[in-house]
Steps between C-alpha positions, in 0.01 A plus 500: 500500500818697589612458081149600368560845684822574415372452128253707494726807608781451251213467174437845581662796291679742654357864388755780611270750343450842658139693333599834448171612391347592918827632611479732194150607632607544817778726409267698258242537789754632765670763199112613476474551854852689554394776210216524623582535857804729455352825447232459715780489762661783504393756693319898454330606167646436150681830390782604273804508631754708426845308349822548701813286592401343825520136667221260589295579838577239716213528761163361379292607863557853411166683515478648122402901469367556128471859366279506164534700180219710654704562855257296688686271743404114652645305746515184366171501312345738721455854382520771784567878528777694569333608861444124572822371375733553829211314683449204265848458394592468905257194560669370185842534637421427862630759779877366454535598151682139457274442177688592190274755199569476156372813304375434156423847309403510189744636237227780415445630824619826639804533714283710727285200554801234562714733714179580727498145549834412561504798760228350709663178461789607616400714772324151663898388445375153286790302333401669138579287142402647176354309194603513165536361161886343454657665208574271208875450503659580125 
């Protein structure tokens, strides 16, 4: 009964076949979900930034201050006014001013507008980062 066994396990082929065809799906379905996902990530309102020769931001839990074409400004995705702005940005930051802002102004936007901003910012004493558009190298 032993033999009959044994038998049975050596008539059958070997396949060393790997099917291609779900991992393919699978990596088709995650590169959907990553460009998809990416820009909903990042942080603030979508403006134009203005080019310049700058390195990456490193932090990713900084709170993001947007400043539109039209000089309105948002925390995060929040619009608020310059009179409420000290207020809201300080529950944002917390009371030890350990949070980090990144300050995305549009590239259309008066300097009036940005430098009122960066003024209140850095009256509050916040570690301050601007965003902008790297430079394509020639």
């Amino acid at each position: 009964m032993m033999r009959m066994g044994r038998r049975r396990r050596a008539a059958l082929p070997i396949a060393a076949e790997i099917n291609i065809t779900n991992l393919v799906d699978v990596a088709f379905v995650l590169l959907i979900i990553f460009m998809i996902t990416a820009p909903i990530l990042q942080g603030g309102i979508e403006v134009q930034l203005p080019e310049a020769q700058a390195r990456p931001i490193e932090s990713s839990e900084s709170v993001v201050v947007s400043i539109a074409k039209d000089g309105s400004v948002f925390i995060e995705k929040a619009q608020v006014t310059m009179k409420e702005f000290e207020t809201v940005m300080r529950t944002y930051v917390g009371s030890d001013n350990k949070r980090p802002v990144t300050l995305k102004g549009d590239k259309g936007v008066p300097y009036g507008s940005v430098a009122e901003v960066v003024g209140i910012l850095g009256s509050m004493g916040v570690n301050l980062s601007l965003a902008v558009e790297p430079k394509p190298r020639r």
